[in-house]
N, C-alpha and C positions, 0 to 999 in steps of 0.2 A: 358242660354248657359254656360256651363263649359268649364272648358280651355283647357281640350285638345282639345278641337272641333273648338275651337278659331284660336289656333295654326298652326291645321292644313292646314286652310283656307287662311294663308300667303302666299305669294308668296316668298319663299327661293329659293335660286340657289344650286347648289348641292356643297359640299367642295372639293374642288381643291387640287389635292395632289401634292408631293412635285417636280417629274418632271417637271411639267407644270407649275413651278414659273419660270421669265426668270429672267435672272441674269445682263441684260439692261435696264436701266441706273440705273449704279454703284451709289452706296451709300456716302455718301458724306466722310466716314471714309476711304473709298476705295480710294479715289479722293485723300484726305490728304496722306494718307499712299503713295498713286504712288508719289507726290509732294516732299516728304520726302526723298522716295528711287531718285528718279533723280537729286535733289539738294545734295543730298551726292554724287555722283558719277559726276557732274557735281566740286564739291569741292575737291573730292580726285584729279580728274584728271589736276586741276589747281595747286593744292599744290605738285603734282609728279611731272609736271612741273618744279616748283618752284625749287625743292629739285634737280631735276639733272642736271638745268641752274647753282644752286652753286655751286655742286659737279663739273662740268664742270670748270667754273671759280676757282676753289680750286686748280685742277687738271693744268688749264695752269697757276696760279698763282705760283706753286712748280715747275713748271717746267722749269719759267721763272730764279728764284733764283737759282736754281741746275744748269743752263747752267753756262759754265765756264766761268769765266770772267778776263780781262788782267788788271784790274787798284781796286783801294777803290771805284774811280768814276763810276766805269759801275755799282759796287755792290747800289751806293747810286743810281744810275740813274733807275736803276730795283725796286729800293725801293720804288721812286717816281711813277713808274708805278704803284705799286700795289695800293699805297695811292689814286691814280689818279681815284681809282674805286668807292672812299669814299668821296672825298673832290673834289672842284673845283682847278683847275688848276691854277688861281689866287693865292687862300690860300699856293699852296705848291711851286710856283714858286721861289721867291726871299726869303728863307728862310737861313740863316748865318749857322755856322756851330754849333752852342751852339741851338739854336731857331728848326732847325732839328735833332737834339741828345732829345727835351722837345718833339717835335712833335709823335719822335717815341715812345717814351717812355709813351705820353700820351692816346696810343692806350692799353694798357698793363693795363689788372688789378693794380690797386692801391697799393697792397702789395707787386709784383715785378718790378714796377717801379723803385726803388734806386737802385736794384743787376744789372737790364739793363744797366742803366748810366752808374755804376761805367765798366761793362763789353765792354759797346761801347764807351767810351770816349778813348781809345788809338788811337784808329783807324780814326776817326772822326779828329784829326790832322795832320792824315796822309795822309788828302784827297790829297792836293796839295804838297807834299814831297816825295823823292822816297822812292819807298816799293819794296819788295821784292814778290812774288808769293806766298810764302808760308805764308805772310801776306793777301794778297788778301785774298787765302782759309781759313783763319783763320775767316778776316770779313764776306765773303762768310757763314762762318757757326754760325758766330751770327745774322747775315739776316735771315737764316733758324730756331733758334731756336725762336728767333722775330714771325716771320711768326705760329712758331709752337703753342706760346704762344695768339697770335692774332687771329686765323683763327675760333674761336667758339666764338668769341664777334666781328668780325668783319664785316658780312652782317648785325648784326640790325639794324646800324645807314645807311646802303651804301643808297647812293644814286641813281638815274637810271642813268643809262648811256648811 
């Protein structure tokens, strides 16, 4: 018997062209790949989140300091608010007037901490002393350059609230 005679005598099925492949159930790379695309879109929309709850909280945080204020004390008392989103309220409660001048200042990149000091220490004495308005606005706008110095190192460490 020779081979081709052999061959023919198999039983083959006929080859299958390419319509007739179904494309159920997906391939396991298919599987991964879907997995992949839904955990990124499941992560952007957590981190979009994230990003306009800060953006939010940035936004009434500036808005809080830019209100006008009648004494040094509403500007320290707004101060404490903001702090209040990072630290517990114990830690910033009974804080003296030297001990809250390190506190804010300890929020401040390292290399502008002494120019802070040496710029909020007038005012810081004048918590309980009369001032004048156009002292207020004065502290009022080292509270904002504070805040302006602060607010890109200020959610790593916050706390939930």
């Amino acid at each position: 018997m020779n081979f081709l005679t052999a061959t023919m005598q198999l039983p083959l099925h006929d080859i299958v062209d390419e319509h007739h492949v179904s494309w159920w159930p997906l391939a396991f790379g298919w599987w991964l790949l879907l997995a992949v695309v839904l955990l990124s879109l499941v992560l952007l929309t957590l981190w979009g989140r994230r990003a306009q709850q800060h953006r939010r909280r940035a936004r009434s945080v500036e808005a809080l300091l830019q209100a006008p204020a009648n004494s040094i004390s509403d500007v320290n008392l707004r101060l404490k608010q903001v702090l209040l989103l990072k630290y517990p309220r114990a830690e910033l409660a009974n804080l003296n007037a030297k001990a809250w001048q390190q506190r804010l200042a300890a929020e401040l990149p390292e290399q502008k901490r002494d120019a802070f000091s040496e710029q909020l220490a007038p005012y810081i004495d004048l918590q309980y002393q009369s001032h004048t308005q156009a002292m207020v606005q004065a502290y009022q706008a080292v509270a904002m350059d504070w805040w302006a110095m602060v607010r890109p190192h200020f959610v790593k460490g916050r706390r939930h609230v």
